[in-house]
N, C-alpha and C positions, 0 to 999 in steps of 0.2 A: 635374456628374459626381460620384458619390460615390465614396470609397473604402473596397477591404475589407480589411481586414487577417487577414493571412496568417500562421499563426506560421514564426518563423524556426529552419531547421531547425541550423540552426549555434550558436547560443543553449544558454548552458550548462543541465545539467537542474538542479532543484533538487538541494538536498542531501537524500537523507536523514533522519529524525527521529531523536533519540539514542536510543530507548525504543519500544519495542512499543504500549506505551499510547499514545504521540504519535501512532505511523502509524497506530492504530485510529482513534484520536480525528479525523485527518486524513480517512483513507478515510471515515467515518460522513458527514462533512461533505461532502465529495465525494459523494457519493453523492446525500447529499440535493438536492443542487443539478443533477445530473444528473437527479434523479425528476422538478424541474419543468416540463422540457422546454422551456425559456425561454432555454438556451442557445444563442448564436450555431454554427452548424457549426464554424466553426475551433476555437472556442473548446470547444466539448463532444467536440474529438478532443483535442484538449491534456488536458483534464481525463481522461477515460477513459485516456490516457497514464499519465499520473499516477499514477490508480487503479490500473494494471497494476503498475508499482512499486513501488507501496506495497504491494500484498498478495505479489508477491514477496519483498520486501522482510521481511514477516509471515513467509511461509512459511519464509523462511533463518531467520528469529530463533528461530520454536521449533523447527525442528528441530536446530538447537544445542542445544537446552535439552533435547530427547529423548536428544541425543549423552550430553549432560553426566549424565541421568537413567541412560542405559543405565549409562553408567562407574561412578555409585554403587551401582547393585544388579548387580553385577558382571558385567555383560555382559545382563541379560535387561531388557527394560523389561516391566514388571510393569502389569496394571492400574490406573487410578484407581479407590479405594478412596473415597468418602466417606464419613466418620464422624459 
């Protein structure tokens, strides 16, 4: 009889990456390993788990950064302008 393993839902989640760049650089990788399709079921809802946090995770970080952009052009956020 083989066994399947199950994640356990009680099991703390990861932390966090301290940096935007890390959860990109995380998500890109996650990703890719979901593209192969080679992952176990339990295993490719964990990961997609994951994935969801991490781009949440994305989404809080720069809309901080729009917060913090709005306060320096005093209340408006302004177009990106590249020069």
């Amino acid at each position: 009889m083989s066994k399947t393993r199950t994640p356990d839902p009680s099991a703390a989640p990861l932390p966090l990456p301290a940096t935007y760049e890390l959860a990109i650089q995380e998500l890109e990788q996650l990703v890719s390993r979901l593209d192969t399709g080679q992952l176990p079921l339990d295993q490719l809802l964990a990961q997609y788990q994951r994935g969801a946090q991490l781009l949440a995770h994305c989404r809080e970080r720069l809309q901080a950064v729009e917060q913090q952009i709005k306060v320096l052009e005093s209340g408006e956020l302004k177009p990106w302008a590249a020069d």
